[in-house]
VOGU-3710 file (C-alpha; in Angstrom, 3 decimals, decimal comma):
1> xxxxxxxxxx> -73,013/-73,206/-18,714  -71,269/-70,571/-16,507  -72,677/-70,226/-13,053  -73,198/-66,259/-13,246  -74,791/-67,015/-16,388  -77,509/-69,815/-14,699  -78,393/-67,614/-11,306  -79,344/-64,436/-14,099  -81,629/-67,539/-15,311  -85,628/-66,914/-14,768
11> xxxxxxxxxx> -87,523/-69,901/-13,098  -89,290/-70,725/-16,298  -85,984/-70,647/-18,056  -84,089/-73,092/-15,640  -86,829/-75,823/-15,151  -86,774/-76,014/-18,968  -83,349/-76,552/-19,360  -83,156/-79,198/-16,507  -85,782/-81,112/-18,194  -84,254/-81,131/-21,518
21> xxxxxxxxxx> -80,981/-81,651/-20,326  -79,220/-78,741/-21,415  -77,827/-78,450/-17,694  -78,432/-80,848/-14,185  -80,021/-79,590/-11,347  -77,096/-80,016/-9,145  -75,370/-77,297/-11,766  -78,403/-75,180/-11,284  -77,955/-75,420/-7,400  -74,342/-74,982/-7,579
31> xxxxxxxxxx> -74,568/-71,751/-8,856  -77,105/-70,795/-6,690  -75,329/-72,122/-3,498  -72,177/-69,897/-4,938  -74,373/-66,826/-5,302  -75,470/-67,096/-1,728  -71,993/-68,032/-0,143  -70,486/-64,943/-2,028  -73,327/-62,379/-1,523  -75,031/-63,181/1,495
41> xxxxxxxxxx> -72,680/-61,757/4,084  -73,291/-58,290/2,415  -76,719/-58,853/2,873  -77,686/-61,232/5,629  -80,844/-62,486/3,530  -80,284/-66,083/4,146  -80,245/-66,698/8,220  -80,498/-70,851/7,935  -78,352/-72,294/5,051  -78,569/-75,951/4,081
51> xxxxxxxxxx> -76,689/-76,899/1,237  -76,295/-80,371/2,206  -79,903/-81,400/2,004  -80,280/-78,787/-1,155  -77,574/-81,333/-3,017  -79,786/-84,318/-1,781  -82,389/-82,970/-3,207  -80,958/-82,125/-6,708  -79,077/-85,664/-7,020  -83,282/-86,784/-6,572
61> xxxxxxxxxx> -84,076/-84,388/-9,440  -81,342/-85,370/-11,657  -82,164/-88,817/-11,219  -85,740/-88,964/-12,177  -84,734/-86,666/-15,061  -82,074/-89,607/-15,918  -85,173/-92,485/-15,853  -87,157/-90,037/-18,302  -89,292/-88,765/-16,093  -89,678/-85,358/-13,901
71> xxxxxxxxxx> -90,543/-84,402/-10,335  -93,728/-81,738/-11,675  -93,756/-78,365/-12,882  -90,767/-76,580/-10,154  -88,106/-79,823/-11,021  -85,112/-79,179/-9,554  -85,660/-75,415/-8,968  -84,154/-74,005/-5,697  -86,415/-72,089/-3,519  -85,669/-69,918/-0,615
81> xxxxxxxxxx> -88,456/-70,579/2,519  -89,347/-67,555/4,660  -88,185/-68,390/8,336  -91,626/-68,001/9,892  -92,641/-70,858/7,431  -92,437/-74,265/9,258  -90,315/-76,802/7,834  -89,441/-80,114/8,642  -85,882/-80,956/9,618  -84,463/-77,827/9,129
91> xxxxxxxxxx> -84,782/-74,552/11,944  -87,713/-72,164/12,067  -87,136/-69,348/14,371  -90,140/-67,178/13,484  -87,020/-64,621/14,049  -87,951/-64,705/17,667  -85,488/-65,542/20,398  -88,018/-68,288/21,585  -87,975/-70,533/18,722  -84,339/-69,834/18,103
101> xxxxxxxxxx> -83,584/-73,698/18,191  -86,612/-74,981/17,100  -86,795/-77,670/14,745  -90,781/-78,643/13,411  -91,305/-82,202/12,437  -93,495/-81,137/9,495  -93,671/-78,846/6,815  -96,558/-75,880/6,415  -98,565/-77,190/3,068  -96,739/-74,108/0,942
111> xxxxxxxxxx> -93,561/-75,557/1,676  -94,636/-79,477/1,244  -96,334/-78,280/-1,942  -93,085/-76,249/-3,665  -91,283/-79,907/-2,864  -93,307/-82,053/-3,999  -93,785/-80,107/-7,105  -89,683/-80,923/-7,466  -88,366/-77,246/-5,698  -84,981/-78,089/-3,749
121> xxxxxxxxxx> -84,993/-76,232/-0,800  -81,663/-74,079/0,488  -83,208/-72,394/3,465  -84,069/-70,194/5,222  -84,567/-66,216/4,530  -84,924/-63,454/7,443  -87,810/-61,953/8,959  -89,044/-59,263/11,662  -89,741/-61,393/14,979  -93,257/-63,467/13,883
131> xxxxxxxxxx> -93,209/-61,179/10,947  -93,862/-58,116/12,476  -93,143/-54,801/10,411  -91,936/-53,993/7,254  -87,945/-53,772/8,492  -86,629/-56,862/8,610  -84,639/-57,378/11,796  -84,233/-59,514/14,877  -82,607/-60,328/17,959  -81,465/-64,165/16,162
141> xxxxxxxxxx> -80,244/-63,007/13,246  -79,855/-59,234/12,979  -80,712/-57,223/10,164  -81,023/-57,855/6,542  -79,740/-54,677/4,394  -81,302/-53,152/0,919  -79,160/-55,165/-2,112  -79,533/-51,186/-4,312  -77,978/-49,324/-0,974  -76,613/-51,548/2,130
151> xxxxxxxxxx> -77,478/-48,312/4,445  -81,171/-48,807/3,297  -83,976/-51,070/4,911  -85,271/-54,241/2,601  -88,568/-53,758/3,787  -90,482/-56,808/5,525  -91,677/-58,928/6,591  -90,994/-61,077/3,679  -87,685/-59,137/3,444  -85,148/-61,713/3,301
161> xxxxxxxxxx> -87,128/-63,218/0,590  -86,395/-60,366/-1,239  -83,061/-60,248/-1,025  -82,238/-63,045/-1,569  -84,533/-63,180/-5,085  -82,725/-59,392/-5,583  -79,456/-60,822/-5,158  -80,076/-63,751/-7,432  -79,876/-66,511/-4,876  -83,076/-67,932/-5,778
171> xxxxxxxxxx> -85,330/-68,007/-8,405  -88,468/-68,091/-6,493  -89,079/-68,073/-2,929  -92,055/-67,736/-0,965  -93,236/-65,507/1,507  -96,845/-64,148/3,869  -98,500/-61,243/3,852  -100,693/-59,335/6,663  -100,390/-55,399/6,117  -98,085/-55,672/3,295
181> xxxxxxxxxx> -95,091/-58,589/3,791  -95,169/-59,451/0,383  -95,221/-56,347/-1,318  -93,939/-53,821/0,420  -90,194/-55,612/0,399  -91,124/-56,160/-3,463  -90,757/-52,857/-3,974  -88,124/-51,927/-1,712  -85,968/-54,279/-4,030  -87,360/-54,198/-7,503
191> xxxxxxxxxx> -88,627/-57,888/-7,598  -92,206/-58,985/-7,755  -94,160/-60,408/-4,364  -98,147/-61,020/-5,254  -101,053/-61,059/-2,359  -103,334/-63,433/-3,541  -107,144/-63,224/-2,856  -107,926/-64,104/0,356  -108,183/-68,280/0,763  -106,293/-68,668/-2,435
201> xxxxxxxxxx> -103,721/-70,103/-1,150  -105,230/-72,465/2,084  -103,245/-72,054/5,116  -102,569/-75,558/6,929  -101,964/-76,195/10,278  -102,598/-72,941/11,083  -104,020/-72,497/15,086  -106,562/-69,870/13,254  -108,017/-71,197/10,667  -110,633/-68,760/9,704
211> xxxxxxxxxx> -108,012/-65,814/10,465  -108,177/-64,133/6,476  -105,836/-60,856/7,178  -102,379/-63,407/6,372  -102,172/-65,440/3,588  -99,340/-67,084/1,954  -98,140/-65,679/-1,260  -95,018/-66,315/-4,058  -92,442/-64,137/-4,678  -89,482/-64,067/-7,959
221> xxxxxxxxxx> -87,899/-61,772/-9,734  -90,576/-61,884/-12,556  -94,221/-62,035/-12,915  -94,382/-65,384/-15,164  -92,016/-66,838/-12,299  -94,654/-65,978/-9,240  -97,810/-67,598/-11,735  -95,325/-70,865/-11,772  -95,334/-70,850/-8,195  -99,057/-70,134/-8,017
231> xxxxxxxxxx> -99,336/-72,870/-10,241  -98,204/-74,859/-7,087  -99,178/-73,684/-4,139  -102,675/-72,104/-4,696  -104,874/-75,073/-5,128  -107,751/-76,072/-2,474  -107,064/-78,266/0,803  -109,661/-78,956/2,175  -108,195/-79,407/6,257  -107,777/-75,750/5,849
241> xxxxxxxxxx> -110,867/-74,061/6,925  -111,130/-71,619/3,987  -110,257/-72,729/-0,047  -110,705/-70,756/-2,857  -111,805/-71,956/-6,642  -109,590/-73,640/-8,504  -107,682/-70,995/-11,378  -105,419/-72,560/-13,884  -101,744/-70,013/-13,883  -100,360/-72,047/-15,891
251> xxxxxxxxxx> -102,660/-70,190/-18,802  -100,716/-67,391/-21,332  -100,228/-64,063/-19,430  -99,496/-62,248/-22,872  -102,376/-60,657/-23,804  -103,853/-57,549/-24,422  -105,273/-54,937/-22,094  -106,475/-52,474/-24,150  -109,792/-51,086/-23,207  -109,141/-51,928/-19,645
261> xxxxxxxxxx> -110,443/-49,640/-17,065  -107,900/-48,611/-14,375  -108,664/-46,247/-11,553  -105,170/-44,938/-10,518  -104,644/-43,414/-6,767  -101,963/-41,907/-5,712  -102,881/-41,296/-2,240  -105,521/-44,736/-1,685  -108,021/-42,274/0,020  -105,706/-39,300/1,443
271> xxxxxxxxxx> -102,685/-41,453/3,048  -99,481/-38,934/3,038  -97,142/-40,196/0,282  -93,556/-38,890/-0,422  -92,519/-36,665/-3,254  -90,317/-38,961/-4,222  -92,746/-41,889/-4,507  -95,216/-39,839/-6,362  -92,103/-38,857/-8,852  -90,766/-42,191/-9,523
281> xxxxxxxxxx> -94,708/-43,363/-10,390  -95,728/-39,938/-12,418  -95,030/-41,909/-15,467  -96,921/-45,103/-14,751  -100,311/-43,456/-16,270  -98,478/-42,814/-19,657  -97,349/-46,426/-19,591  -100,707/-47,484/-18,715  -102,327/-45,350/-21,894  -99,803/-46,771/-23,900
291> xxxxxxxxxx> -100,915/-50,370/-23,558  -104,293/-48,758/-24,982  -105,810/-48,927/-20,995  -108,451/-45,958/-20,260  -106,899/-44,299/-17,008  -109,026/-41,846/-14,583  -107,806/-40,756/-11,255  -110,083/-41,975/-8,441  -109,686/-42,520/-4,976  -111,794/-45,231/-3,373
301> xxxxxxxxxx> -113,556/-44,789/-0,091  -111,662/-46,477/2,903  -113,316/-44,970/5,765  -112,862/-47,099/8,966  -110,473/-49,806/7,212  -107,375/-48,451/9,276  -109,101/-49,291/12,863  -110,853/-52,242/11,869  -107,938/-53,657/10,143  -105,952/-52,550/13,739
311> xxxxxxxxxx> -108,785/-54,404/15,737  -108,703/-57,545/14,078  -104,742/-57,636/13,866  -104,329/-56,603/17,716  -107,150/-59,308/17,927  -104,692/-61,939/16,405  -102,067/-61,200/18,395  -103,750/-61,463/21,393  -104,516/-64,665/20,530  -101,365/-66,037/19,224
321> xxxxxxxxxx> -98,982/-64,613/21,236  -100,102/-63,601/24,627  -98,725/-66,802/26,635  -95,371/-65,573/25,566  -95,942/-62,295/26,602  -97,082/-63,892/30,331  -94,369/-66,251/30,560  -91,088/-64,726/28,998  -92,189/-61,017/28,078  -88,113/-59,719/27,678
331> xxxxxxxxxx> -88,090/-62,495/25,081  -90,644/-60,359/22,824  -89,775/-57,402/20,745  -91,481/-53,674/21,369  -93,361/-54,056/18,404  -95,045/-57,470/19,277  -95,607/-56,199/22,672  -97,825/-53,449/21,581  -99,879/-55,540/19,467  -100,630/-57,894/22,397
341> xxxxxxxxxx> -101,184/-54,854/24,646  -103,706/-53,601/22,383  -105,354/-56,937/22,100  -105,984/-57,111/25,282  -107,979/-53,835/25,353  -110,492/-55,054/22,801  -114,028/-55,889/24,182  -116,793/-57,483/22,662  -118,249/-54,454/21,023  -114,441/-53,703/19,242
351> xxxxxxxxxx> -114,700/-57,181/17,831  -117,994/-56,439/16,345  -117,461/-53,207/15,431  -114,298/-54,169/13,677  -116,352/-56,981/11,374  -119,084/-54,332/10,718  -116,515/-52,015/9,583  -115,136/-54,300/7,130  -117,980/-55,688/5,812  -118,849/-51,704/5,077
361> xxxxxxxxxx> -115,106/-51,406/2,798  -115,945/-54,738/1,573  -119,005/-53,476/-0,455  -118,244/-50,624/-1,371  -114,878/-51,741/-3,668  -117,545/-54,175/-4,658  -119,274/-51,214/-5,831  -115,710/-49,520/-7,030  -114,976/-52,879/-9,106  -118,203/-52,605/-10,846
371> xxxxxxxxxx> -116,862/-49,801/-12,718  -113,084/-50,441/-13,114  -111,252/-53,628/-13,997  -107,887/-52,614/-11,614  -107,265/-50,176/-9,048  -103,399/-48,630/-9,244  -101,718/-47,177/-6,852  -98,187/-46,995/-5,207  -97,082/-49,836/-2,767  -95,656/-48,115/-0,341
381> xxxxxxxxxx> -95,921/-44,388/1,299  -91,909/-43,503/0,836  -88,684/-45,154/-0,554  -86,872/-47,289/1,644  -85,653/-45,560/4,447  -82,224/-45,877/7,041  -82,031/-50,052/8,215  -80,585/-48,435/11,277  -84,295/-47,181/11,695  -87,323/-49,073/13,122
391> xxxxxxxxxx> -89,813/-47,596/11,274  -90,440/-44,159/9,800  -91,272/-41,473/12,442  -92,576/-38,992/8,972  -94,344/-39,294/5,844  -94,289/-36,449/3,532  -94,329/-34,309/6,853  -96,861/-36,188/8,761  -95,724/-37,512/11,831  -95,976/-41,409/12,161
401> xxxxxxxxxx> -97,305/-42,453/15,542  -97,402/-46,672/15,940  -95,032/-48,237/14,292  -97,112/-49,439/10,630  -98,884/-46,252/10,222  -96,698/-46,163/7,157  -98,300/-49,018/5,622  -101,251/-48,438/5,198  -101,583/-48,047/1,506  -101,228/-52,061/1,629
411> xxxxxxxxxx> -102,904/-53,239/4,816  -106,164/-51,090/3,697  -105,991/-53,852/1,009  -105,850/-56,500/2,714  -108,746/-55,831/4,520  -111,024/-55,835/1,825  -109,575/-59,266/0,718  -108,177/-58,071/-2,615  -105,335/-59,654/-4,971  -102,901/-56,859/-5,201
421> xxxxxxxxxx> -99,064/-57,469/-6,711  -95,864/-55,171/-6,365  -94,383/-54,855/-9,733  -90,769/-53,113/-10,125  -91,228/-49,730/-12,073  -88,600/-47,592/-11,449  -86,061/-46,134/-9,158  -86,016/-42,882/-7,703  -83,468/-40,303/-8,220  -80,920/-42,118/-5,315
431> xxxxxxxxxx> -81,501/-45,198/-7,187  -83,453/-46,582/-4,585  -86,427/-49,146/-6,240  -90,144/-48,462/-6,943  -93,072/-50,944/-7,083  -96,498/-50,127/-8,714  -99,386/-51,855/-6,974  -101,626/-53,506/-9,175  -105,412/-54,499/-7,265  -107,897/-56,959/-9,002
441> xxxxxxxxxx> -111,502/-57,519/-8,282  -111,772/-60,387/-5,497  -110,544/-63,938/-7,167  -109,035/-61,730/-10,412  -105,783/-63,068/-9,501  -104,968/-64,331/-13,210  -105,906/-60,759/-14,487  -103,841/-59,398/-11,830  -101,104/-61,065/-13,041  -101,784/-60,336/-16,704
451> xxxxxxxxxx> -101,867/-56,760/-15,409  -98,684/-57,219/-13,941  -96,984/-58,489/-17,047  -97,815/-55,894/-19,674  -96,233/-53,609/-17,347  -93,375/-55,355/-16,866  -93,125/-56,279/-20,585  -93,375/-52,053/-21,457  -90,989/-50,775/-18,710  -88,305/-54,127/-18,035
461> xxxxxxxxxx> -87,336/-52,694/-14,780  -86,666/-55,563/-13,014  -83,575/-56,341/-15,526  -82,002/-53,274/-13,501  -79,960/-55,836/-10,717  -77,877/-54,875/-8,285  -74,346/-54,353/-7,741  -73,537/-55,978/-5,307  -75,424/-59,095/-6,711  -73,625/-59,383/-10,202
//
């Protein structure tokens, strides 16, 4: 089987011809390994390449495959790890100048669970420094450009992840979210990147256990590819401090969802969006009435989810990252800094505030989800914007101040603890790509999914690859 025929492969589609034999792993890595030597350079997705250990790893799969038996439900898949994921043997920069040499003696539990599961890992992908922002650059690796337009930011902080899925140099690759790292680059490149519900997928070691504004997600270029993954990784441990019930993704995502009740929000309570966004996603409620879903336009109530979600972030980095900004503060980027600096402004009554606050948009989408089974709304404010750019000083005319003003249409999200997926939907008029952001009731992950995929089944935007990848 050709090797541009194998990387156009889904996930689902390659694992089941490894394990009947139709073609080795090592074939399905070669291709992959091709894809990446030929297309990264264009790109810069991939920052730490191992294709030694990846061939290891495949000669394993094939092997077991050979004695009639199989490594679990990812066999000799290659994945893509995002660099601020630890993993053992092989560099983990965190994109930060600081950990540009480091090498962890153990794996984070997303990564040891894709592995065991039989992935075959080929690396690393690119990140902002310790994931910060939604433009994925550093002072390691440099920047990683948009696959649809070169001159365009990938979005972040997942954005090498999204590349490299984009570019097809993986079939699945994983990735974190805080205000957005899993979706926003989603959209920015027409694959899919889910936020699971908060504990879903446990975090382990992580030096803040009980920290529930990051969580680990999956990422590929389709939605049955990220419910294989979840299939993996989102299953209880308990050393992690928080675990979520155990949901089976391995059950049918074709079904129907007519008579569902969606609440679609083009603004997510009044955020500036651009023209172009709202363009691109005009058609979405058609779509949605098509698949025989009742559709009203409501906004939900957000009030005070921007500063408490600012609070306990700032909090966080305070508290991961302030002996770095003591010891070797040239060493951190000007976004970091700012986050520390405003975590170490926060007093006892911000802290508590902050909770209060949350607890207050916590029940009232409670409330919201009592009357509607999804929430709909765009994934980010504008289309991707110049990579040359830190982040977006405007938003449909309203001027940008810190530096992720412009996401908030995800991070108010994440601070109510919601499932919410990016699913490609269509490209605005410079051919740049648009997500649609599907939210589910808290633990509705499966049904988020299932969302997902009727969309994806009516519109099959995420066939559109490209360029430069094919």
């Amino acid at each position: 089987m050709p090797d541009n025929d194998l990387v156009f492969r889904t996930a689902r589609e390659l694992v089941l011809l490894m394990v009947t034999r139709q073609v080795s792993a090592r074939e399905v890595l070669q291709a992959h390994l091709h894809q990446i030597e030929r297309v990264n350079p264009k790109v810069n997705a991939v920052v730490t390449f191992v294709p030694e250990h990846a061939q290891k790893m495949a000669a394993r799969a094939d092997a077991v495959i050979a004695r009639g038996e199989r490594l679990g439900p990812l066999h000799g898949l290659p994945v893509l790890h995002k660099d601020l994921a630890a993993t053992k043997g092989i560099r983990t920069t965190q994109g930060s100048v600081i950990f540009e040499d480091y090498v962890p003696t153990y794996n984070t539990l997303v990564v040891q669970r894709l592995i065991d599961a039989g992935a075959v890992t080929m690396g690393k992908t690119n990140t902002p420094e310790f994931g910060t922002g939604s433009q994925t650059y550093n002072r390691v690796f440099g920047v990683t450009r948009n696959p649809y337009d070169t001159r365009m930011t990938c979005g972040g902080s997942s954005g090498g992840a999204a590349v490299a899925l984009a570019c097809l140099m993986a079939p699945i690759a994983d990735g974190s979210d805080m205000a957005g790292s899993l979706r926003n680059p989603a959209s920015f490149c027409n694959v899919v990147g889910l936020r699971p519900s908060v504990a879903r997928v446990p975090a382990w070691p992580s030096p803040q256990n009980h920290f529930t504004l990051g969580t680990y997600g999956a990422m590929a270029r389709t939605v049955g590819d990220v419910a294989l993954q979840m299939q993996v990784i989102a299953r209880p441990d308990y050393r992690a401090a928080l675990n979520a019930p155990v949901v089976d993704f391995t059950q049918p995502l074709e079904c129907s969802v007519t008579g569902t009740r969606i609440a679609w929000s083009i603004t997510l309570d009044g955020l500036p969006v651009d023209p172009r966004i709202t363009e691109t996603l005009a058609p979405a409620v058609q779509v949605l009435e098509d698949l025989g879903c009742h559709v009203e336009e409501r906004e939900p109530d957000f009030t005070g989810a921007d500063e408490s979600f600012s609070i306990l972030r700032a909090a966080y980095y305070r508290q991961s990252f302030k002996q770095f900004y003591d010891e070797r503060p040239k060493d951190l980027g000007d976004e970091t800094t700012w986050e520390i600096e405003r975590g170490l402004e926060l007093t006892v009554d911000d802290l508590g505030g902050a909770e209060l606050l949350r607890s207050q948009v916590h029940d009232r989408m409670y409330d919201f989800f009592s009357e509607y089974r999804f929430l709909i709304a765009p994934v980010t404010q504008l289309p991707p914007f110049d990579v040359n750019e830190h982040w977006p000083k405007w938003v449909a005319g309203v001027e940008q101040t810190y530096y992720r003003e412009w996401m908030r249409i995800c991070s108010r999200i994440t601070l109510a603890g919601l499932p919410a997926i990016s699913v490609p939907f269509g490209f605005t008029a410079e051919g740049h790509p648009t997500g649609l952001q599907i939210i589910g009731r808290h633990g509705d992950d499966l049904g988020v999914l299932r969302m997902a995929a009727a969309v994806e089944a009516a519109t099959g935007t995420w066939r559109r690859h490209p360029r430069i990848a094919q």
